[in-house]
C-alpha positions in Angstrom: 1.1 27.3 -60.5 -2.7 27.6 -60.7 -5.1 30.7 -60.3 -5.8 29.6 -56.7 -2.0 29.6 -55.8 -1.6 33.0 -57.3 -4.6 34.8 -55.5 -4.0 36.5 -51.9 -7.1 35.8 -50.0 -8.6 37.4 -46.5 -10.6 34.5 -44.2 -12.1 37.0 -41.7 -13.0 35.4 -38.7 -16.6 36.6 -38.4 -16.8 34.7 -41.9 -16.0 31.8 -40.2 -18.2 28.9 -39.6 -18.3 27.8 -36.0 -18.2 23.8 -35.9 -18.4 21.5 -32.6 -15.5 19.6 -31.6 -15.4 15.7 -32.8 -16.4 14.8 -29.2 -18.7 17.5 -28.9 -16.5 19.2 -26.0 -16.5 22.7 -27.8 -16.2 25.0 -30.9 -13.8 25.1 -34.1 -13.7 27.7 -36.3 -12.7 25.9 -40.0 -9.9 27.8 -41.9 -9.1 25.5 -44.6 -8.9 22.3 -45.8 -7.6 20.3 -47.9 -10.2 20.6 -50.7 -9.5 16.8 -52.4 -11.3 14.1 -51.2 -14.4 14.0 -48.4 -11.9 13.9 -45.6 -9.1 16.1 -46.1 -5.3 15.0 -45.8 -5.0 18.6 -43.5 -6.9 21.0 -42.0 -6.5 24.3 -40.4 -9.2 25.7 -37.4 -9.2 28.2 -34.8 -10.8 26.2 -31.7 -12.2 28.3 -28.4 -11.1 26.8 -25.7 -13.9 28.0 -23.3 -14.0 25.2 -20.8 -10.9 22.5 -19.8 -11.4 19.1 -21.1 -10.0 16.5 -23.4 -9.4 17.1 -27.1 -11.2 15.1 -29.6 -9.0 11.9 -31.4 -7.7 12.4 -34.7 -5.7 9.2 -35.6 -3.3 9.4 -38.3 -2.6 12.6 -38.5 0.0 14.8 -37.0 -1.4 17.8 -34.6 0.8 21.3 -34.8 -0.7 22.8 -31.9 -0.4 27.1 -31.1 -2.0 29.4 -28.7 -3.9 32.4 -30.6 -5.7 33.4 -27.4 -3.8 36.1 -24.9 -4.4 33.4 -22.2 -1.6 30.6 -21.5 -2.8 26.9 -21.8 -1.7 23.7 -20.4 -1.9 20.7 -22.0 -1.8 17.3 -20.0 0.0 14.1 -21.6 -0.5 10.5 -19.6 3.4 11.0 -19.4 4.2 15.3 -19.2 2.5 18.7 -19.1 3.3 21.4 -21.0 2.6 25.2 -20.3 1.9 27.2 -23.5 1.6 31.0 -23.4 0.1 33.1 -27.0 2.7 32.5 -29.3 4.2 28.8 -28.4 3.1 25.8 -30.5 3.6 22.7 -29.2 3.5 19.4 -32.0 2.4 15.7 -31.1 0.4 13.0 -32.3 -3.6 13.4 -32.9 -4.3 9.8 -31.1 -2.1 11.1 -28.3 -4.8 11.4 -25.1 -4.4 15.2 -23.9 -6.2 17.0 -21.7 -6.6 21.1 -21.8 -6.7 23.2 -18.7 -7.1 26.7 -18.6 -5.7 28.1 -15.7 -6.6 31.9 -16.2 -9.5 31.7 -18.4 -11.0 31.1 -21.4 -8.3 31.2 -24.7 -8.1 30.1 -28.5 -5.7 28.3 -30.2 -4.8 27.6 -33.7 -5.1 23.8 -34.9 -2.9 22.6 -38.8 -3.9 18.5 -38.4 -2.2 16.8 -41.5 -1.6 13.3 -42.6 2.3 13.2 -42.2 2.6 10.5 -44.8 1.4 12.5 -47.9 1.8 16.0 -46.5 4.5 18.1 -45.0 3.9 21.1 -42.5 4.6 24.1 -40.6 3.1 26.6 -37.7 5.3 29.1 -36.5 5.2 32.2 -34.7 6.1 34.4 -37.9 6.1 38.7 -38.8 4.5 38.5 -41.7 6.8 40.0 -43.7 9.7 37.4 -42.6 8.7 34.3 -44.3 10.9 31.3 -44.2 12.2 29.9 -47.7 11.9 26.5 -48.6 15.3 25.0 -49.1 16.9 25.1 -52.7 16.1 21.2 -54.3 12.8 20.6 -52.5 9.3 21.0 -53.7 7.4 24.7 -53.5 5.2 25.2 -50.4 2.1 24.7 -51.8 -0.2 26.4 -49.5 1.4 29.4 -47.5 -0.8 31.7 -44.6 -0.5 34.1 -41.9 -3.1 34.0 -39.0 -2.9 37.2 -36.6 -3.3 36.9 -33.1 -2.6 40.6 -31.9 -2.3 43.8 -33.5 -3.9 44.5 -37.1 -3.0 44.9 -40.9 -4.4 46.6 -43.7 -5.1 45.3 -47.5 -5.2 47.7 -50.1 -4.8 50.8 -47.4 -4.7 53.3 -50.5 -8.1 51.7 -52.2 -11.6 53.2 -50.9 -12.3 50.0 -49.3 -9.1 48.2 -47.7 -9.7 45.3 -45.7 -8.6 45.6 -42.4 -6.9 42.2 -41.1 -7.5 41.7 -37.1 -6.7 39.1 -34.8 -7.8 35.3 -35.7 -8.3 36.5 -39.5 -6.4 34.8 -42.0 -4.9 35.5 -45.0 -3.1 33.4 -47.2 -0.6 34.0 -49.4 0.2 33.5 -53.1 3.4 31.2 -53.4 5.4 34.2 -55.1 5.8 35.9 -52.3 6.9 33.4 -49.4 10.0 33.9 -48.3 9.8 38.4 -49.6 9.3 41.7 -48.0 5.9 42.7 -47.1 4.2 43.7 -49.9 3.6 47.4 -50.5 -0.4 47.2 -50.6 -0.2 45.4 -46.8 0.8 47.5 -43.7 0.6 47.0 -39.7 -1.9 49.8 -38.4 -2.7 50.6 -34.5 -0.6 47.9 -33.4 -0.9 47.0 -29.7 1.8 47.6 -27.4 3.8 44.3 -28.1 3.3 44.6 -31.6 2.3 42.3 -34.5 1.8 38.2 -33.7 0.8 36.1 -35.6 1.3 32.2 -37.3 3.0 31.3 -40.7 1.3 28.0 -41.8 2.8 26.3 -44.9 1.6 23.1 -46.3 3.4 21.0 -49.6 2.9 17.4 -50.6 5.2 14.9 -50.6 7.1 14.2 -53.7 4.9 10.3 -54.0 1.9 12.3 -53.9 2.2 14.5 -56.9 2.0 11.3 -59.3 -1.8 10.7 -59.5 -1.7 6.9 -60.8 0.1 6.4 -57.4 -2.4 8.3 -55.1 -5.6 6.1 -57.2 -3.2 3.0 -56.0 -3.4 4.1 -52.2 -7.3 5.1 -52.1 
């Protein structure tokens, strides 16, 4: 385990870097990325879906698709529609045509895009203190986070200066403690009336990718 999986890290969203959509139809906020190669094998934005319109193409990758805004979205397929209120997460492909309506008003949603071939993932409604375990015999998660939607934590509440964690801030975990208890030095403060939501986001390779002759041999 390196120093970067052992580290618990705050993404505040005001941090963020706002980014236009690949066809230009709108703006991304960049979590993380997969930080090998120019274009990354996944990627993980909060997009504000101000206006309806089609999403941009993302071929060869695999879209895991949930609504951080407190406004429902639909999502039209050439062969279904599918209504998703804060909280759902809907997965398809990144080359699948879709359409986003917005039929109460602006919203945001949270975007994990991955290439399914070398990576496995997940995007969950999660509490943060209820992580799922990766089953005994396969490989560690290797990149584990929890993106809030409603309601707030705070970091280090017995430090001068905690960090307060709101809605569309991320933090991400170290790998030690997927699957524990809430740690002591994070606590839900002034939650809103239907409490603490949020997304668990967990990332590994597969098993081929870990061998780095066989990843050159791909490129």
């Amino acid at each position: 385990m390196n120093d970067y999986q052992k580290e618990r890290v705050v993404y505040q969203s005001h941090d963020m870097t706002a980014l236009p959509w690949k066809n230009g139809g709108g703006v991304t906020r960049e979590v993380a990325r997969d930080r090998e190669g120019l274009s990354p094998n996944w990627r993980m934005s909060i997009a504000d879906l101000e206006h309806p319109g089609a999403f941009s193409c993302f071929e060869g990758r695999q879209r895991h698709f949930g609504v951080l805004g407190e406004r429902p979205v639909v999502l039209s397929f050439p062969d279904r529609q599918v209504t998703l209120a804060t909280g759902d997460v809907l997965i398809f492909e990144g080359d699948e045509p879709v359409v986003c309506e917005l039929p109460d008003g602006p919203s945001r949603a949270l975007n994990l895009m991955f290439d399914a071939k070398r990576w496995d993932g997940h995007l969950m409604l999660c509490e943060p203190w209820a992580w799922p375990l990766h089953e005994s015999g396969e490989a560690p998660w290797e990149e584990c986070w929890y993106i809030l939607s409603r309601g707030r934590l705070m970091l280090d509440p017995s430090t001068p200066n905690p960090v307060v964690v709101g809605p569309g801030d991320a933090l991400r975990y170290p790998l030690t403690e997927c699957g524990h208890a809430l740690p002591g030095n994070l606590r839900p403060i002034d939650e809103s009336a239907h409490g603490l939501v949020g997304f668990g986001v967990q990332l590994k390779r597969h098993s081929t990718d870990l061998d780095p002759v066989s990843s050159l041999q791909r490129m």
